[in-house]
Z-matrix of the N, CA and C atoms (Angstrom, degrees):
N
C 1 1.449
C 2 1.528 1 109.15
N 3 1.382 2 122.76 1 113.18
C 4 1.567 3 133.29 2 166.57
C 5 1.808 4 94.48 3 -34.29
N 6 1.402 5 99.62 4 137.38
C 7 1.554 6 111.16 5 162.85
C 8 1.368 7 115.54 6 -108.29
N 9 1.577 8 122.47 7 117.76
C 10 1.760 9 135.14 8 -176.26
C 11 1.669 10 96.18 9 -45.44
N 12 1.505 11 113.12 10 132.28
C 13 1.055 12 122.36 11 164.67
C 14 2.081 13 114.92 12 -78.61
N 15 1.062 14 81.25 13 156.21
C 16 1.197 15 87.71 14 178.47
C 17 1.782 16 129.88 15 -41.83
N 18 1.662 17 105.24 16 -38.73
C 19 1.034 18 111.76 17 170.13
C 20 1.177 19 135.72 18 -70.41
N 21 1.267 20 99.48 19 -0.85
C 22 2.303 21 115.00 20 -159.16
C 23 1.536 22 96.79 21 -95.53
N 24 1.186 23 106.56 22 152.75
C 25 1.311 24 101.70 23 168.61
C 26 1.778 25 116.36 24 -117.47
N 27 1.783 26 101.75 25 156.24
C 28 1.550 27 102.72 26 -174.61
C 29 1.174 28 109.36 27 -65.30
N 30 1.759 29 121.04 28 170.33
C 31 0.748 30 145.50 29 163.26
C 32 1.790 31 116.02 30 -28.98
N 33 1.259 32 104.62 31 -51.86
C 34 1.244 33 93.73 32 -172.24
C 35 1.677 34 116.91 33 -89.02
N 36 1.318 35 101.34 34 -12.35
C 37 1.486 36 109.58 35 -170.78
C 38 1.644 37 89.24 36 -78.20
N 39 1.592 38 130.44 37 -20.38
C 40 1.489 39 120.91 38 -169.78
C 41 1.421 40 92.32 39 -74.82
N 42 1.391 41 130.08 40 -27.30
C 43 1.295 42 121.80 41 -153.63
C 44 1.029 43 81.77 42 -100.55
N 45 1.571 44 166.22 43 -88.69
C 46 0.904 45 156.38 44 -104.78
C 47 1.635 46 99.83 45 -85.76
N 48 1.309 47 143.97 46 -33.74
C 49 1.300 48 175.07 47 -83.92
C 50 1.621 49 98.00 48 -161.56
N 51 1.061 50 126.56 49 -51.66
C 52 1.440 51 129.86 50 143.32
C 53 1.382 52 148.87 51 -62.01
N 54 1.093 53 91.26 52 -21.41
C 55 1.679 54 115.03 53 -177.71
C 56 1.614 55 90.59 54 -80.44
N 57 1.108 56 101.13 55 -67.34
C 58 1.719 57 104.37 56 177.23
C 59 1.033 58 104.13 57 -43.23
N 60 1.284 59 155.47 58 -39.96
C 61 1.700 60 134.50 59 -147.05
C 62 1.728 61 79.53 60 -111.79
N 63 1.348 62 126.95 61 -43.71
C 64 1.591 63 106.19 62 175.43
C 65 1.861 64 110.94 63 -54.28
N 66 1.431 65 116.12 64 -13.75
C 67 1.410 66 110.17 65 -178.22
C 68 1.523 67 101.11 66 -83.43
N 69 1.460 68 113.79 67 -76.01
C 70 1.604 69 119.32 68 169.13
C 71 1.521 70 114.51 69 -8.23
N 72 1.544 71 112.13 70 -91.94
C 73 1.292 72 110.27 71 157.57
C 74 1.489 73 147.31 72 -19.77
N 75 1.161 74 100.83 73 -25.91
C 76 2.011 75 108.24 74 172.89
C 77 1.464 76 91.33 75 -103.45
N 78 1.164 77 140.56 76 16.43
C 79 1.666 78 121.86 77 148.75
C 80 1.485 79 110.68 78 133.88
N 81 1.883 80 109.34 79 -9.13
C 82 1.338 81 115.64 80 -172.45
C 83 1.482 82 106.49 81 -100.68
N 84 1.638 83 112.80 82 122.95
C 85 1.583 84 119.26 83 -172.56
C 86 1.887 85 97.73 84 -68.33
N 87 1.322 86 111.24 85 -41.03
C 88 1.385 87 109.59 86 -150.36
C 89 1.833 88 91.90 87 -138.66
N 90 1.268 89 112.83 88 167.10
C 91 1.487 90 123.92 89 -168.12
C 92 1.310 91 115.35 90 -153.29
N 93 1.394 92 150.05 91 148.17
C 94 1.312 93 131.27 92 162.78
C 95 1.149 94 107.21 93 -119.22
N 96 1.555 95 126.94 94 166.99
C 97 1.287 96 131.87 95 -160.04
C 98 1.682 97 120.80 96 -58.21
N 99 1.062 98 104.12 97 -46.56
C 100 1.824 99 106.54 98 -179.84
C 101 2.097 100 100.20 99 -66.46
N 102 1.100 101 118.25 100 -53.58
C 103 1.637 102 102.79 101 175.43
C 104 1.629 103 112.71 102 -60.64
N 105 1.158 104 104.82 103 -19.90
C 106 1.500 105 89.98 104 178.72
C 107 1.591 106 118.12 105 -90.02
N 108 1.077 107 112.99 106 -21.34
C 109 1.809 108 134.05 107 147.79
C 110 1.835 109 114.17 108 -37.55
N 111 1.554 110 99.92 109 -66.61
C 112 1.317 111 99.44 110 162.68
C 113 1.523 112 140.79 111 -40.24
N 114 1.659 113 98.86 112 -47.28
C 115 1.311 114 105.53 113 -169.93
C 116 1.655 115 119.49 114 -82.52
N 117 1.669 116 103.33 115 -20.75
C 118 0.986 117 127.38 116 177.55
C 119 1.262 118 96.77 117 -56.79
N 120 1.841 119 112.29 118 -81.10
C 121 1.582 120 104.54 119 178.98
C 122 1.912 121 119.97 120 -35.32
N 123 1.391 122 129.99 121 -62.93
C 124 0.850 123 106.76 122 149.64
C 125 1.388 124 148.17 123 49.71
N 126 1.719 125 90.76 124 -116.95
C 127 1.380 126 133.68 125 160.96
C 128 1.715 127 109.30 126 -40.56
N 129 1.164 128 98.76 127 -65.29
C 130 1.624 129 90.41 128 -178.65
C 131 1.996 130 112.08 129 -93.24
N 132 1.102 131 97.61 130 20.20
C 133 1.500 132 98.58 131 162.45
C 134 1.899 133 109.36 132 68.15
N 135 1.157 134 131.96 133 40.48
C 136 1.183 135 127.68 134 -154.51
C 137 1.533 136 98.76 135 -164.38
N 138 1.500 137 127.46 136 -175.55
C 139 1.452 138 136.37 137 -176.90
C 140 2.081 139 103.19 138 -90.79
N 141 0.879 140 104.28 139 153.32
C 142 1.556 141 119.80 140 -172.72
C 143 1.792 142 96.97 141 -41.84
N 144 1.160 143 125.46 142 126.54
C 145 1.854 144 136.12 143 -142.55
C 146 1.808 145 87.45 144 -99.53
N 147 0.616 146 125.00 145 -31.92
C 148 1.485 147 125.48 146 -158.27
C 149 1.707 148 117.50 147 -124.01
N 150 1.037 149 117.61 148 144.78
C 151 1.994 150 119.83 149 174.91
C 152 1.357 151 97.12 150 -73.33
N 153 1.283 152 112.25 151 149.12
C 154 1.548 153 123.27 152 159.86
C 155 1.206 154 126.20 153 -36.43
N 156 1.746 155 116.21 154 -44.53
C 157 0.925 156 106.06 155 177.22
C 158 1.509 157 140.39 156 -86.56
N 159 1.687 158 94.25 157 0.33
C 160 1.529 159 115.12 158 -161.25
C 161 2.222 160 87.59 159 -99.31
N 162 1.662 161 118.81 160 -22.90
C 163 1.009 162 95.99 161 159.63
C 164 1.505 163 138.49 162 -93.30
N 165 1.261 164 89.62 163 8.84
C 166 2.097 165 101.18 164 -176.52
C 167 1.307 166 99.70 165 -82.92
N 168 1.634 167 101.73 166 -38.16
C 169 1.778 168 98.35 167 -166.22
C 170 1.590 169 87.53 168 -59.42
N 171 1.064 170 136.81 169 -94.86
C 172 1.607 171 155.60 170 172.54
C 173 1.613 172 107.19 171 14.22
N 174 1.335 173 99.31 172 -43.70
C 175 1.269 174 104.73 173 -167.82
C 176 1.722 175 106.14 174 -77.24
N 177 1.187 176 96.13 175 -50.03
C 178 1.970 177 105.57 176 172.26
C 179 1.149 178 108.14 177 -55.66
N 180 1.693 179 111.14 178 -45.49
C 181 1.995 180 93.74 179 175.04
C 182 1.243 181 109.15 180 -81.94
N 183 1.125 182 120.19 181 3.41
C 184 1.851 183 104.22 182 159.63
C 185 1.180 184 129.76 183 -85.40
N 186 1.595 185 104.68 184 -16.23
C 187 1.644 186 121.79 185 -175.61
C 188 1.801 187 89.71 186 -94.77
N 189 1.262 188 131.41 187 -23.27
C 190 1.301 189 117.43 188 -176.29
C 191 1.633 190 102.39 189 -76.13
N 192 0.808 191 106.33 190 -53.23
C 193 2.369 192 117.58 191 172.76
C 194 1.437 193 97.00 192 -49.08
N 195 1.420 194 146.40 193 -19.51
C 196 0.940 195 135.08 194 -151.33
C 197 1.351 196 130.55 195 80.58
N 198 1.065 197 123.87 196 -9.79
C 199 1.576 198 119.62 197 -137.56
C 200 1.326 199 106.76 198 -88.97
N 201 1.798 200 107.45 199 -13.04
C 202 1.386 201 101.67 200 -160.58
C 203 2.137 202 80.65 201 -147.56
N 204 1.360 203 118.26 202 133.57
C 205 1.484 204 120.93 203 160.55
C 206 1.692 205 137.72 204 -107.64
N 207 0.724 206 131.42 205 131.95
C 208 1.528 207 121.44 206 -149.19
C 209 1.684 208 93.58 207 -114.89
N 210 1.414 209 100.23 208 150.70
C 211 1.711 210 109.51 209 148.01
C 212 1.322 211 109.39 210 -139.92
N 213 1.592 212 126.46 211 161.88
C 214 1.217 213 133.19 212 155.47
C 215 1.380 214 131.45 213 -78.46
N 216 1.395 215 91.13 214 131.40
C 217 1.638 216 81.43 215 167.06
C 218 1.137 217 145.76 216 -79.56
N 219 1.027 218 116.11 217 157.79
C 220 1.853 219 123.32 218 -157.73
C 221 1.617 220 104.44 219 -80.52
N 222 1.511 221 116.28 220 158.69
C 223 1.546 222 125.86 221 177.94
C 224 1.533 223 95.97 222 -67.67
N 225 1.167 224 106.12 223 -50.15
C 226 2.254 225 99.94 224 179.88
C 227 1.257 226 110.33 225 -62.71
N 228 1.071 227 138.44 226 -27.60
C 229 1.590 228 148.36 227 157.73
C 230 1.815 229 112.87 228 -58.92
N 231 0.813 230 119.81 229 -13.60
C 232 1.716 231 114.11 230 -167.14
C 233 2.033 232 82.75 231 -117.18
N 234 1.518 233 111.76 232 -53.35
C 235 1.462 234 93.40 233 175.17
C 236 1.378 235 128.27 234 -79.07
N 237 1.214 236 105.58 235 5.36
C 238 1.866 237 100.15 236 177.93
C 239 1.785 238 91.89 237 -108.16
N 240 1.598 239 121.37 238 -1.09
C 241 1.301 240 96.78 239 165.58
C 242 1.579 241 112.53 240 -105.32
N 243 1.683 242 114.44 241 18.57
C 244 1.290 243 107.42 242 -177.26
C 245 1.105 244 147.16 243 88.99
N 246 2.018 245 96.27 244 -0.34
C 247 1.486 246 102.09 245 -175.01
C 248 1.423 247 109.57 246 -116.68
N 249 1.401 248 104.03 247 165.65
C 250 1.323 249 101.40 248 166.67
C 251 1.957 250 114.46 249 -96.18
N 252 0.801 251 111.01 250 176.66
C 253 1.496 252 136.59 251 156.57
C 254 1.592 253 98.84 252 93.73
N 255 1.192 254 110.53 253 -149.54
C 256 2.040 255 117.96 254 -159.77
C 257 1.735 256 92.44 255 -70.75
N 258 1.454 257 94.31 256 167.33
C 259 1.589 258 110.22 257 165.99
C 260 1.930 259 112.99 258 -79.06
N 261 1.079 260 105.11 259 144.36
C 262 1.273 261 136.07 260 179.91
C 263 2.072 262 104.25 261 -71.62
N 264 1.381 263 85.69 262 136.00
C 265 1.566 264 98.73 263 176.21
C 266 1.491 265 95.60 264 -95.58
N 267 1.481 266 110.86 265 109.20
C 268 1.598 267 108.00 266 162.65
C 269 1.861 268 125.25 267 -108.21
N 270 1.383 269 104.90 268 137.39
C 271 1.344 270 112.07 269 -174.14
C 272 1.760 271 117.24 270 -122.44
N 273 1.302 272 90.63 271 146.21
C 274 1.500 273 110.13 272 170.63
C 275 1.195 274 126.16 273 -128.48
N 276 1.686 275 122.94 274 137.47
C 277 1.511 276 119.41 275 -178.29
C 278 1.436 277 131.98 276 -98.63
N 279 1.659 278 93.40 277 126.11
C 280 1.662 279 105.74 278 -154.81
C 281 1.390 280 89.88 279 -59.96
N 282 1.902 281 102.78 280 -179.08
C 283 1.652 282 113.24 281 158.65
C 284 1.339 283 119.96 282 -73.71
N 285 1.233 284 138.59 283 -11.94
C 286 1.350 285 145.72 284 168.69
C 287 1.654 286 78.39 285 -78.60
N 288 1.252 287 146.97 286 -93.12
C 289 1.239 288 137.81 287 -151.50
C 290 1.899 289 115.90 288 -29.52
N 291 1.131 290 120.01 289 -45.00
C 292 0.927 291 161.41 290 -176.00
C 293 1.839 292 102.64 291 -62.66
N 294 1.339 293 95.97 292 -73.23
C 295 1.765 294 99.40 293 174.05
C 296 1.588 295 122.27 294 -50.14
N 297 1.703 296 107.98 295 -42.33
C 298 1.610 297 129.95 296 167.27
C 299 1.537 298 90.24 297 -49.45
N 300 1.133 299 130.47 298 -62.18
C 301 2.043 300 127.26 299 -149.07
C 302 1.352 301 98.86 300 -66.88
N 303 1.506 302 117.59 301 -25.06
C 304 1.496 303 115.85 302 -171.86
C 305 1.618 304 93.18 303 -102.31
N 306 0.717 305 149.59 304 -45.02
C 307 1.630 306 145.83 305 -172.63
C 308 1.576 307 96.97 306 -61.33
N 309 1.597 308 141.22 307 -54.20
C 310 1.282 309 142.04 308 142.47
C 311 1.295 310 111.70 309 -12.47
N 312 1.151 311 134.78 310 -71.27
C 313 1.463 312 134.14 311 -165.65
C 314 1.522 313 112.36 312 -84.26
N 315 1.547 314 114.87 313 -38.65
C 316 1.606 315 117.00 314 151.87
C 317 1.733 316 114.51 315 -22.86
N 318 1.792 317 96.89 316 -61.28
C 319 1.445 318 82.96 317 -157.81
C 320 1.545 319 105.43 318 -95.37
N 321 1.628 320 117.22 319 -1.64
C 322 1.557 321 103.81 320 163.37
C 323 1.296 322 115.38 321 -79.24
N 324 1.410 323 142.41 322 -9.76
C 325 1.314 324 139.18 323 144.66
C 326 1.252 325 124.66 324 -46.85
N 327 1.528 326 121.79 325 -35.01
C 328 1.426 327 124.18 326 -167.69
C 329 1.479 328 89.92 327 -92.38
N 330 1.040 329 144.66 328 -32.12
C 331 1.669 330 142.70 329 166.42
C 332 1.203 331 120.61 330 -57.54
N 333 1.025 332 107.17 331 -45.12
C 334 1.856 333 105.65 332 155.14
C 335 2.028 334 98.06 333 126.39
N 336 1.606 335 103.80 334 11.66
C 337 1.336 336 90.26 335 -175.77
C 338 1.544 337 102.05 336 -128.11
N 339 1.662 338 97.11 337 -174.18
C 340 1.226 339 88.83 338 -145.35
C 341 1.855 340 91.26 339 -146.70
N 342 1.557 341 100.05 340 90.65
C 343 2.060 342 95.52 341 -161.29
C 344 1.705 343 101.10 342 -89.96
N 345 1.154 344 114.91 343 155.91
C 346 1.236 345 114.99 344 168.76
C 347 0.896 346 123.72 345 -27.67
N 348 1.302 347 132.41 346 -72.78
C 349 1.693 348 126.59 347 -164.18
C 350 1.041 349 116.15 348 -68.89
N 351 1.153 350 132.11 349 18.02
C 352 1.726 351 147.30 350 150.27
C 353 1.888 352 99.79 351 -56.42
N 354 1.341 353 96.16 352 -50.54
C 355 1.268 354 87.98 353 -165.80
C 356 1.912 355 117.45 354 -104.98
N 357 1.928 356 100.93 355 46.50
C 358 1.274 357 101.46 356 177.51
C 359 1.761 358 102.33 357 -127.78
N 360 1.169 359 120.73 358 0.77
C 361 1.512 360 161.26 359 137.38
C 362 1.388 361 133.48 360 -72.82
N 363 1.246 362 115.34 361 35.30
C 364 1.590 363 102.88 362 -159.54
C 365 1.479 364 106.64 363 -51.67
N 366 1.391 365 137.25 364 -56.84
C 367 1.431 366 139.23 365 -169.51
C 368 1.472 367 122.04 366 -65.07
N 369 1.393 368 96.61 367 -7.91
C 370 2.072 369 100.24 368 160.28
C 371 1.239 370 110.85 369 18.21
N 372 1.473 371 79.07 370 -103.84
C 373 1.888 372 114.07 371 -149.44
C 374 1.788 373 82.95 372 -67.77
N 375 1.099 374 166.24 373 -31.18
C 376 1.391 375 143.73 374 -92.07
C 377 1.645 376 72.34 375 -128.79
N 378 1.554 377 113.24 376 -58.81
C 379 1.777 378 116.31 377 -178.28
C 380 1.160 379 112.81 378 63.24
């Protein structure tokens, strides 16, 4: 069995990594972790795929690769949107993030398969 290099990303970080650029792309600059949970489920038609904590980690090793950069949100930001409780971790996906989603689908093409979230991106690979 080939062993994932260091640079590749898991399974779930491809999906999560996509999900985001299918979010970006429909009109949203930035996302935070629980809507992007949502949409994910969603996407694959089912209840939210992953534990909280198994998508935070994901999300930090995506912000550690670069692929994805975060800021917090501000106390005037949480009261001019009306809510209560802590500020929101919001993220956006870099062009290195971006290059990873297509190098992902590069090499599930050359494997011969063909996973869903291929097809929530159609223009991927095309870039």
């Amino acid at each position: 069995m080939r062993r994932r290099e260091d640079t590749e990303l898991v399974p779930n970080e491809v999906k999560l990594l996509v999900t985001a650029i299918a979010v970006t792309t429909s009109g949203e600059p930035e996302f935070h972790g629980y809507a992007l949970a949502k949409e994910l489920a969603a996407l694959e038609g089912s209840q939210i795929p992953m534990s909280q904590s198994t998508l935070y980690r994901a999300l930090r090793r995506l912000e550690g690769r670069g692929a994805l950069e975060s800021r917090w949100e501000s106390i005037e930001e949480v009261a001019d949107a009306g809510r209560d409780g802590p500020p929101r971790r919001y993220y956006t996906v870099t062009a290195s993030g971006l290059a990873a989603a297509r190098a992902a689908a590069g090499r599930s093409e050359r494997m011969g398969s063909v996973p869903a979230w291929k097809s929530w991106v159609p223009n991927l690979q095309r870039g």
